[in-house]
C-alpha positions in Angstrom: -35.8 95.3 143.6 -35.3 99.0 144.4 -37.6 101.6 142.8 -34.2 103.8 142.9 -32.5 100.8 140.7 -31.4 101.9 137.3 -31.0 99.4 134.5 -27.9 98.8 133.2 -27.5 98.7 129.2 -25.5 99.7 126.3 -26.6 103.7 127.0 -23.9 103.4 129.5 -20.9 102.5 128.0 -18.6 104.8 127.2 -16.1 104.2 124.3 -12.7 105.6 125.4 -10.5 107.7 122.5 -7.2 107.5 122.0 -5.4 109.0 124.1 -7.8 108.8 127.1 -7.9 105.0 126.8 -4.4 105.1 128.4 -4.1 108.0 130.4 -7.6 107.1 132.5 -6.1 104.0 133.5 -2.0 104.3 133.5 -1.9 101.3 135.9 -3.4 98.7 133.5 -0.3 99.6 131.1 3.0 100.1 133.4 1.5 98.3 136.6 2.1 101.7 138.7 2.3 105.4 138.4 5.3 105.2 140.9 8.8 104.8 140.7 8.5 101.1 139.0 5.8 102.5 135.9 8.2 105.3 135.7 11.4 102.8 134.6 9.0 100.8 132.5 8.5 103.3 129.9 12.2 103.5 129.7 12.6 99.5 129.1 9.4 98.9 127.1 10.6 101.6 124.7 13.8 100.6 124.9 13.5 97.1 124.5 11.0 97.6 121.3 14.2 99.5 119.9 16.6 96.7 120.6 14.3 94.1 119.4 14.4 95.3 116.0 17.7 95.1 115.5 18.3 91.2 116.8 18.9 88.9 114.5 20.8 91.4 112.3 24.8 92.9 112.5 24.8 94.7 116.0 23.7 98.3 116.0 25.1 100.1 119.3 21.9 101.2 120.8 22.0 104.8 123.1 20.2 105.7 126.0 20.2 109.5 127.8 19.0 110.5 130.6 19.4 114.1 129.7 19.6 117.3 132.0 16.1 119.0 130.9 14.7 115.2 132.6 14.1 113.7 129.3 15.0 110.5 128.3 16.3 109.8 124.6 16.7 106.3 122.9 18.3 106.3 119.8 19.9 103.7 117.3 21.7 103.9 114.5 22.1 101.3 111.3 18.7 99.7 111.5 17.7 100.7 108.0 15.8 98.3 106.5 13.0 100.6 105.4 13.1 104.4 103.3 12.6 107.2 105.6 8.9 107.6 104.1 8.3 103.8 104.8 9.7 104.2 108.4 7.8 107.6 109.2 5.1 105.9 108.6 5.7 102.4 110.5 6.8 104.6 113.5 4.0 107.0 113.6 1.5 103.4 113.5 3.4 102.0 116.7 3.2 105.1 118.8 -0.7 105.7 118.1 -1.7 102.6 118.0 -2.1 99.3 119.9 -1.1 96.0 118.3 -1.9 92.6 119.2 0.3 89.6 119.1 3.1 90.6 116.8 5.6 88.1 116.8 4.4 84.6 116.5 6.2 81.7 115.8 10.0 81.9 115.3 10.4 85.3 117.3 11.9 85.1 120.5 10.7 88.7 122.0 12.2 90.7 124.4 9.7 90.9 126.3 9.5 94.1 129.1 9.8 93.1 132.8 6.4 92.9 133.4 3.4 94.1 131.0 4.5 94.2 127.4 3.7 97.4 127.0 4.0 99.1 123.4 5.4 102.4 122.2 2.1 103.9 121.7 1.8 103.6 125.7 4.8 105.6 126.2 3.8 108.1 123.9 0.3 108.5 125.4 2.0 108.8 129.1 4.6 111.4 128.1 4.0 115.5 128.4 6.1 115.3 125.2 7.8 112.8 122.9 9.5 113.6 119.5 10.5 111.3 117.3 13.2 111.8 114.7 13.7 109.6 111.3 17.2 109.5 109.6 17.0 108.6 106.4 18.1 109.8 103.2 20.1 112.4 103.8 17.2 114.1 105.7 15.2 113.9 109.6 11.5 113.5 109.3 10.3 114.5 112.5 6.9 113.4 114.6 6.1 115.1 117.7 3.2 114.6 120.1 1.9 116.0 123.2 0.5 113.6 125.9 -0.5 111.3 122.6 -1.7 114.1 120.4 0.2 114.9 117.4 1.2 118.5 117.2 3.2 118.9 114.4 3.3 117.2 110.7 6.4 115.3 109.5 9.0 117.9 108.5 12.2 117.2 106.9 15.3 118.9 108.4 18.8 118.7 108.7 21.4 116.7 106.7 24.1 114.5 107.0 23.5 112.0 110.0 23.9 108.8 109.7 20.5 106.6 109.2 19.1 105.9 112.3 15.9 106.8 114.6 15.9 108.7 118.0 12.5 108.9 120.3 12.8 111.7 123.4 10.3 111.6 125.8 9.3 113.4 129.1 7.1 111.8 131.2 4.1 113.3 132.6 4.2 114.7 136.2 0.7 114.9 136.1 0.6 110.9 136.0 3.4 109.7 137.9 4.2 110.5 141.1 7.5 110.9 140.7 9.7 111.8 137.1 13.3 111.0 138.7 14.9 108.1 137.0 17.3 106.0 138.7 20.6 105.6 136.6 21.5 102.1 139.0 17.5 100.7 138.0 18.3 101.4 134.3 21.5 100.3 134.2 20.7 96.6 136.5 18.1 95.7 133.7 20.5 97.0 130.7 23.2 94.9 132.1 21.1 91.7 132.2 19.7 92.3 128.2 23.2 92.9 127.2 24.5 89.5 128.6 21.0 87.1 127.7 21.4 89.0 124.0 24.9 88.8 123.4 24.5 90.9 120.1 23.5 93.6 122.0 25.4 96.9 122.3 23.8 99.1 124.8 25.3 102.7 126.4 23.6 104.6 128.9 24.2 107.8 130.0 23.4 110.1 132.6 23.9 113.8 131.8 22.1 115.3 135.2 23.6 117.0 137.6 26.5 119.3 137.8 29.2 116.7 137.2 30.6 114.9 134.4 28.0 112.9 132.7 28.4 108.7 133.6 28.1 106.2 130.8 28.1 103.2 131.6 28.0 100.4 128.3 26.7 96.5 127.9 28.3 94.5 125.5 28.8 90.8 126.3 29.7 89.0 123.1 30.2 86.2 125.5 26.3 85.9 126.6 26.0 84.8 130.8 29.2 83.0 130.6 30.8 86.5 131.0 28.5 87.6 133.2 29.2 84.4 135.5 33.0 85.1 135.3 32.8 87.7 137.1 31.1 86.3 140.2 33.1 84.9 143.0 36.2 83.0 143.9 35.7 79.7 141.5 36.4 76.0 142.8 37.9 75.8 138.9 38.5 78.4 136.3 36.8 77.4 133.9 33.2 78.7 133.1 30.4 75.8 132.0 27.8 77.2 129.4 26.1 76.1 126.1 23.1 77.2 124.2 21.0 74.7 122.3 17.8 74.7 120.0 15.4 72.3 120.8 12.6 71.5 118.6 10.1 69.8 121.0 9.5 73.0 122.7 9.9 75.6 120.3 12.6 77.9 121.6 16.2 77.8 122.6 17.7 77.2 126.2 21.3 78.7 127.6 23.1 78.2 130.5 26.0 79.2 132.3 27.3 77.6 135.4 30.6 77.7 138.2 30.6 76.5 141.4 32.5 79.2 143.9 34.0 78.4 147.4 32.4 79.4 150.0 28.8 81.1 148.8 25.4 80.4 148.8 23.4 79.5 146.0 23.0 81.8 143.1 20.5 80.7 140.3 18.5 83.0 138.2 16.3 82.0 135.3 14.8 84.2 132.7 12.3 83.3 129.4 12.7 85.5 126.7 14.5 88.1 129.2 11.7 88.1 131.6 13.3 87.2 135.1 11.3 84.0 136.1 11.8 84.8 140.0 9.5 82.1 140.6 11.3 79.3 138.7 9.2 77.1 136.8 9.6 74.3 133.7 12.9 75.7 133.1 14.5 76.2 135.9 13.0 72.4 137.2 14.4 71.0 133.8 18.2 72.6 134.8 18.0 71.1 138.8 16.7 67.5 137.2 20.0 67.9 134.4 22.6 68.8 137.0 21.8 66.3 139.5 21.4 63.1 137.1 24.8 64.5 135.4 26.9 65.2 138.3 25.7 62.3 140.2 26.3 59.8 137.2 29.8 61.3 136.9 30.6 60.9 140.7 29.6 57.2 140.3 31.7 57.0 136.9 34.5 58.3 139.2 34.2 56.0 141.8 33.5 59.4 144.1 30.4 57.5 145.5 29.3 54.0 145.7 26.5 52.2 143.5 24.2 52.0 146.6 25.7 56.0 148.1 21.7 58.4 147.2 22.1 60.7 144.1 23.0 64.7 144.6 20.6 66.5 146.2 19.6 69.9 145.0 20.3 71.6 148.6 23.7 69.5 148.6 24.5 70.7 144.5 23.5 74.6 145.2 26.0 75.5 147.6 28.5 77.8 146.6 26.6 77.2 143.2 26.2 80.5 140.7 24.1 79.8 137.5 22.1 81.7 134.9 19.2 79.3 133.2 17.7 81.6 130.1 15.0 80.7 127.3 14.2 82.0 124.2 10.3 80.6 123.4 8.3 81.1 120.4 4.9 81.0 122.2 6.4 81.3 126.3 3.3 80.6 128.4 3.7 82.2 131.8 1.9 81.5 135.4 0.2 84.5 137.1 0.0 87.9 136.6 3.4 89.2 137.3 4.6 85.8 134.8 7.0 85.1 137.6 6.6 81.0 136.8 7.3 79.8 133.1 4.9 76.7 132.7 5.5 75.6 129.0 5.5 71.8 130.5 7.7 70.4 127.4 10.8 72.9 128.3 11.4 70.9 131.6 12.6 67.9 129.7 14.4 69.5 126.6 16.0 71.4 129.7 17.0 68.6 131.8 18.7 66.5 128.9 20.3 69.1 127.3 22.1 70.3 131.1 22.5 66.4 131.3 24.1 66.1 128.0 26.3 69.2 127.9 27.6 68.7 131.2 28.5 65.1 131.4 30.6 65.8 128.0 32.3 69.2 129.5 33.3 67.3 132.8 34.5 64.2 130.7 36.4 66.2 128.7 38.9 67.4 131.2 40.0 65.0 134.1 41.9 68.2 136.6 38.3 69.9 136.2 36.6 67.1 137.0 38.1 65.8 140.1 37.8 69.3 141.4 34.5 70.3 140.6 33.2 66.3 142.2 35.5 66.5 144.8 33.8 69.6 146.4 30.9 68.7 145.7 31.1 65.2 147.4 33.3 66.7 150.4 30.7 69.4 151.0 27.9 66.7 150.7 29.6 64.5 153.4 30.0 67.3 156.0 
């Protein structure tokens, strides 16, 4: 050994404060300091807003990209708690970390790729304010890059209860503090039609024109988002949404088949966008074949000893969205681009099995056209 070596003990840790813990190492948080950890404050903060009011009466839920380059969430009608009791709740969440949260019977909405908390955005942000409508009265918190800088103050009267967070984020962490309105809005627009009780408005008041709003509201869930893709074989839109016990959770999905097109399927697990597939996605592929190929047979479209459906031969022209909502979701890698929770892939599989053999029985006309493609395309 070295006579230069120095020994390694406890002397050398060093014990990071609040806010430092975040703002010495941003990436661990939001994944970048670029253009992508940039939009994550804006969805994690976003999405911890919006998950509070699910399971509840929807509360429209705004979000502003205002002209001074600050971003402001607010939401009104989510008053379950006094102002005090609120203050209080909300001043915990952006100074402090919390672990786990949810457990079982929750279906988070979980950020696209971290699971960042409030306090992060706070502790990444030159400012953030944070105002408290309750009681005829605005309790305001503010902070500076994590540090508070002024006390809870009551002003104002008359607005409706609700809470609204504005944030700027810090140029001297990110490399960039533009925020795209089209990012934004493609991740709004995907929440809105997983969480049909969902109300969600963003705005963009930059720039010299008339500020755009665009809003999400789909009480129809994925089935309205898959209407409005392509030029269908039938009308009609396929989709259900089932609870199933065995693995804790809750699995939706909305299908068509369009003429001509290539295969569109996207899964998600508790709004995460599973771009790797996994149990889920497996469980849908295993339904659809076993129940359109038992319905071709049943309609004498192919012979007892013709092979079953192929998934290449079932995708083309198909357009799907395959969502679940999982208590405890157990994802593969990192990024959690693979859902692995082995007992969705059955639940999956019968449930598309089930749901689909009884939607296509149900209506001859839709039937023969849906098989027919499908069996002319598959003989070509």
């Amino acid at each position: 050994m070295s006579k230069d070596h120095t020994a390694y003990d406890a002397s050398h840790i060093v014990v990071l404060e609040w806010p430092e813990v975040v703002r010495r190492r941003p990436g661990m948080y939001i994944g970048s300091t670029g253009e992508r950890g940039l939009h994550h404050l804006v969805f994690e903060l976003a999405g911890w807003v919006l998950e509070r009011g699910l399971g509840g009466p929807v509360h429209p839920v705004e979000i502003t990209l205002a002209a001074d380059g600050c971003v402001r969430v607010a939401e009104h009608g989510t008053d379950r708690r006094s102002g005090t009791e609120e203050e209080a709740a909300l001043e915990d969440r952006l100074t402090r970390f919390h672990c786990g949260g949810a457990g079982a019977g929750r279906r988070l909405l979980l950020g696209p790729s971290f699971g960042t908390e409030p306090a992060v955005v706070n502790a990444l942000s030159e400012r953030l304010t944070a105002e408290v409508w309750r009681d005829g009265a605005c309790r305001v918190l503010g902070y500076e890059r994590g540090v508070a800088v002024a006390v809870p103050v009551a002003r104002g009267a008359g607005e409706r209860p609700g809470t609204v967070i504005t944030f700027r984020p810090d140029g001297e962490v990110f490399e960039t503090v533009e925020f795209s309105f089209e990012v934004l809005a493609g991740r709004f627009r995907e929440l809105a039609f997983l969480y049909r009780e969902l109300d969600i408005t963003l705005t963009d008041e930059r720039g010299s024109a008339a500020p755009r709003s665009l809003r999400f509201h789909f009480p129809g869930g994925p089935r309205d988002h898959i209407a409005g893709l392509g030029a269908p074989v039938h009308p009609d839109v396929f989709g259900f949404e089932r609870e199933c016990p065995e693995m804790e959770g809750t699995v939706e999905v909305a299908l068509r088949w369009c003429e001509p097109g290539a295969e569109q399927v996207v899964s998600y697990a508790n709004s995460h966008p599973t771009t790797e597939g996994g149990a889920h996605e497996l469980g849908f592929r295993e339904g659809l074949a076993a129940a359109v190929t038992a319905q071709a047979r049943e309609r004498l479209l192919l012979a007892p000893t013709d092979p079953g459906f192929t998934c290449a031969q079932l995708g083309a022209g198909l357009t799907a969205v395959v969502s679940v909502k999982l208590d405890r979701p157990w994802f593969e890698g990192a990024t959690r681009g693979r859902l692995g929770n082995e007992p969705v892939r059955g639940c999956v599989a019968d449930a598309v099995r089930e749901e689909l053999t009884a939607w296509l029985r149900a209506d001859g006309a839709r039937a023969t056209a849906i098989l027919g493609r499908i069996v002319a395309a598959a003989r070509r």
